[in-house]
Steps between C-alpha positions, in 0.01 A plus 500: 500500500350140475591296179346262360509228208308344231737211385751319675754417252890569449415891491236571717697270773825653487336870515316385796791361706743800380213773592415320821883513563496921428193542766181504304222317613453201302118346538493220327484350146281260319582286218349216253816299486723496837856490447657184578585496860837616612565702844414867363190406306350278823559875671315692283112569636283382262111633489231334412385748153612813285211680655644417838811642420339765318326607792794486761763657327568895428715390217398196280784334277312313213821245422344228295536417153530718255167400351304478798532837641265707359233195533578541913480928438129418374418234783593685833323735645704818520467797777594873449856587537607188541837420339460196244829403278640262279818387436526445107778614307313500134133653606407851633247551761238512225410166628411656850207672370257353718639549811616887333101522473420396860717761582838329629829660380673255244875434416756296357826348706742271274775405647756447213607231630523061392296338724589104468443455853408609820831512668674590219259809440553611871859519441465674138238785560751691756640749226232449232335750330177535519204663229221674633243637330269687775371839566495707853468407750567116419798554258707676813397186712651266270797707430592448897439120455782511215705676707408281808568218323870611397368614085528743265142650405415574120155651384341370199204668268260210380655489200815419610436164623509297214871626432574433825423218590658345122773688603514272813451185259803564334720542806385226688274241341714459192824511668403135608381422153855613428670304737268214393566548103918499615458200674395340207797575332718363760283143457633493155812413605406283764485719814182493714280715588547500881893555428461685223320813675743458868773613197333775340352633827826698594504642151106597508611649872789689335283655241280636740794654736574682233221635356443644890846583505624604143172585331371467159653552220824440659434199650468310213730233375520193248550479088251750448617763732888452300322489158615124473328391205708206482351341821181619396493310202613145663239554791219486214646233324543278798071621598420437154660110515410420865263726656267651233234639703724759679630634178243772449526613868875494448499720218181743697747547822736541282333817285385605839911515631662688155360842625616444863834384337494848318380732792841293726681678184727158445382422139446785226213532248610301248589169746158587625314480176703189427428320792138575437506397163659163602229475801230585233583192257258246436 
């Protein structure tokens, strides 16, 4: 099978290298914005339009922005039983409709994966799982590239995307808007950033071991999971005096935490409904 890309970024360059590496035939990609030039990007064959690409490859991976995708869907030319898919995590193949009416099979293929880099996302995606959204004969096709590629497979209706891919949000986009707002915290008593995150690092790795090791709820620790109202109480006293703006957060994470707290079975109802009343205080 020859594959092919529209958009040379972070994703569509890793899954071009890491396919290449599994035996399909990669054709060629073309991009509007080359990646800046380090030894696997210079590698990667780059054609000279989407239509080129669209007419070389069996499978076409649309992997540019978000935005842009269903603007390239409308501005290829398409061919019958062709394969054409993108790689979002929040839309469905809706987006696809033109080249669903020229009569190529459409799908999605999100790799659940952070993609801050190129090197870094060739050593992530090994393991990752991966959405599809796809029917026969396509979805089978992708489901071997998961597999090829060392992932889990999920299927997802339409309508499940949006859930998804917020889902996503929450475990890995505000994790480092967590680390970020704990940081902070450390600066107000005169740590830097740069030291203060090598320190919490192990303790953000920790969390994680044991969440894959321990599982939720039982994995859970801190004032919350002992029904420590005490600490509680001096944490939002020392946000309210020093770092105001991650009060409300505080006391959100916080709400979010009492029912895990309760489903560990280490505080009882009535610890529970005072810790929430405590968390709900203006």
């Amino acid at each position: 099978m020859k594959i092919g890309f529209i958009g040379a970024g972070t994703v569509g360059t890793a899954l071009a290298v890491l396919l290449s590496q599994k035996g399909y035939e990669f054709i060629g990609a073309s991009t509007r914005k080359p990646l800046k030039a380090d030894r696997i990007v210079s590698n990667l064959h780059l054609l000279e339009s989407n239509q080129e690409v669209a007419d070389k490859a069996d499978l076409v991976f649309i992997t540019t922005p978000d935005d842009a995708i269903a603007i390239v869907a409308s501005q290829v030319k398409w061919h019958k039983e062709q394969g054409v898919v993108h790689c979002s995590g929040a839309d469905s193949t809706d987006i696809l409709e033109p080249a669903r009416k020229a009569g190529a099979m459409v799908g999605g293929f999100h790799p659940l994966q952070t993609f801050a880099g190129v090197k870094q996302a060739i050593e992530n995606l090994p393991g990752s799982t991966f959405a599809l959204e796809a029917e026969e004969p396509l979805l089978t096709t992708l489901k071997d590239m998961a597999t090829a590629l060392g992932g889990r497979w999920i299927r997802l209706k339409p309508e499940d995307k949006a859930a998804y891919h917020a889902a996503a949000v929450f475990a890995s986009n505000y994790l480092v808007t967590l680390a970020k707002m704990s940081t902070d915290l450390w600066r107000t008593f005169g740590v830097p950033a740069d030291q203060a995150i090598q320190a919490l690092l192990p303790l953000m790795h920790g969390t994680l071991n044991n969440i894959e090791n321990i599982g939720i709820p039982q994995c859970l620790t801190g004032p919350i999971a002992r029904g420590d109202t005490g600490t509680v109480n001096k944490h939002l006293k020392m946000l309210q005096d020093k770092a105001p703006s991650l009060l409300s957060p505080y006391r959100e994470l916080g709400r979010q935490t009492v029912p895990i707290a309760q489903s560990k079975e280490r505080i009882n109802d009535k610890q529970a409904e005072e810790m929430e009343a405590i968390l709900e205080a203006n």
